[in-house]
C-alpha positions as CSV (number, residue, x, y, z in Angstrom):
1,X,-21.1,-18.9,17.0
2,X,-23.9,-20.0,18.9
3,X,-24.2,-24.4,19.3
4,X,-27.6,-25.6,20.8
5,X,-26.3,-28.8,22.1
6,X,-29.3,-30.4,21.5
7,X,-28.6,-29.9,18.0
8,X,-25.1,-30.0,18.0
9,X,-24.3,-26.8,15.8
10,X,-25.6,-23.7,15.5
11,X,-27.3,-21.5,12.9
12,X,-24.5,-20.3,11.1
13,X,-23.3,-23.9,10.5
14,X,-27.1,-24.6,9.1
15,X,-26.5,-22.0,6.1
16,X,-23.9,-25.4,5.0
17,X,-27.7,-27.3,4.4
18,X,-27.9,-24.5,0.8
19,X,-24.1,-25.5,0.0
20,X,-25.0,-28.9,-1.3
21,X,-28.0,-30.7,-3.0
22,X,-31.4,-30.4,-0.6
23,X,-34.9,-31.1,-0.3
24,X,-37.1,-28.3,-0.2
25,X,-40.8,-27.6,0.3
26,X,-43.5,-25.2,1.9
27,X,-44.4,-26.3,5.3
28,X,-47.1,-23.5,5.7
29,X,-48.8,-20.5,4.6
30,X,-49.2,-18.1,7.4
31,X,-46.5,-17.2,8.2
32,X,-44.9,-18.4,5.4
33,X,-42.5,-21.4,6.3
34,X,-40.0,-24.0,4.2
35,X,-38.5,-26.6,5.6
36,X,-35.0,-27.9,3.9
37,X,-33.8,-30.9,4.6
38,X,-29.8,-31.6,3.7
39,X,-26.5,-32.3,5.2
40,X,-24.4,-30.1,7.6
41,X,-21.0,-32.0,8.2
42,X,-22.2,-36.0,7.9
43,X,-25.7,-35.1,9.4
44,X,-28.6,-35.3,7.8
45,X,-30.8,-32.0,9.2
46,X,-34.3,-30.5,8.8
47,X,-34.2,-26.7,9.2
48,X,-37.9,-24.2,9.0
49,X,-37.2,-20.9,7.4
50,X,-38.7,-17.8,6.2
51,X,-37.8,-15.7,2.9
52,X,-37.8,-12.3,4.5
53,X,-37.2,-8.7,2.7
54,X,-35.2,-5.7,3.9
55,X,-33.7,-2.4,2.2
56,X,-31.0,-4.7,0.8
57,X,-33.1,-7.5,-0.6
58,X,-34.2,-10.9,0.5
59,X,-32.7,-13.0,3.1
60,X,-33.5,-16.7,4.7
61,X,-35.0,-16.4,8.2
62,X,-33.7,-19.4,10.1
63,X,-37.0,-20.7,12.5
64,X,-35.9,-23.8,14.0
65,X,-33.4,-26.7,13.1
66,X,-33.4,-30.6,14.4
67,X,-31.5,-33.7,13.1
68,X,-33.6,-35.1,10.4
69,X,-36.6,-37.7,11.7
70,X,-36.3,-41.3,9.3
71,X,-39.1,-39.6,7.5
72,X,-37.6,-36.8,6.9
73,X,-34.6,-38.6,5.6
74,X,-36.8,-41.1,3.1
75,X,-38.2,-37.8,1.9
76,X,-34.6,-36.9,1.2
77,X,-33.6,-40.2,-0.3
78,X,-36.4,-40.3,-2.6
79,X,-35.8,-36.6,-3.9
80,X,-33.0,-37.3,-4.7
């Protein structure tokens, strides 16, 4: 498992963020980027993806992950 320790954890632990209720929307449109915001063990984080497609199917493309800004987290509150 690889920690940034900026972040604190890694992308494996980020998949935890789908495990438990989240805040999703489209952050942009070429390329095609969500951004999530939930919890991964107490923290509240904010992590960019991509839905990508292989010969087995679609899978989430982890971009970039950072603790959650105090707007990110109002967005979070407020959704709810």
């Amino acid at each position: 498992m690889r920690r940034n320790p900026r972040r604190g954890i890694g992308f494996e632990e980020a998949r935890e963020i789908f495990e438990h209720p989240y805040y999703q929307d489209q952050r942009s449109d070429d390329p095609e980027q969500y951004r999530a915001i939930g919890w991964v063990g107490g923290t509240l984080f904010t992590l960019i993806f991509e839905i990508r497609e292989d010969n087995e199917g679609e899978f989430y493309h982890f971009v970039t992950l950072w603790k959650a800004t105090r707007e990110e987290r109002h967005l979070y509150e407020a959704n709810q």
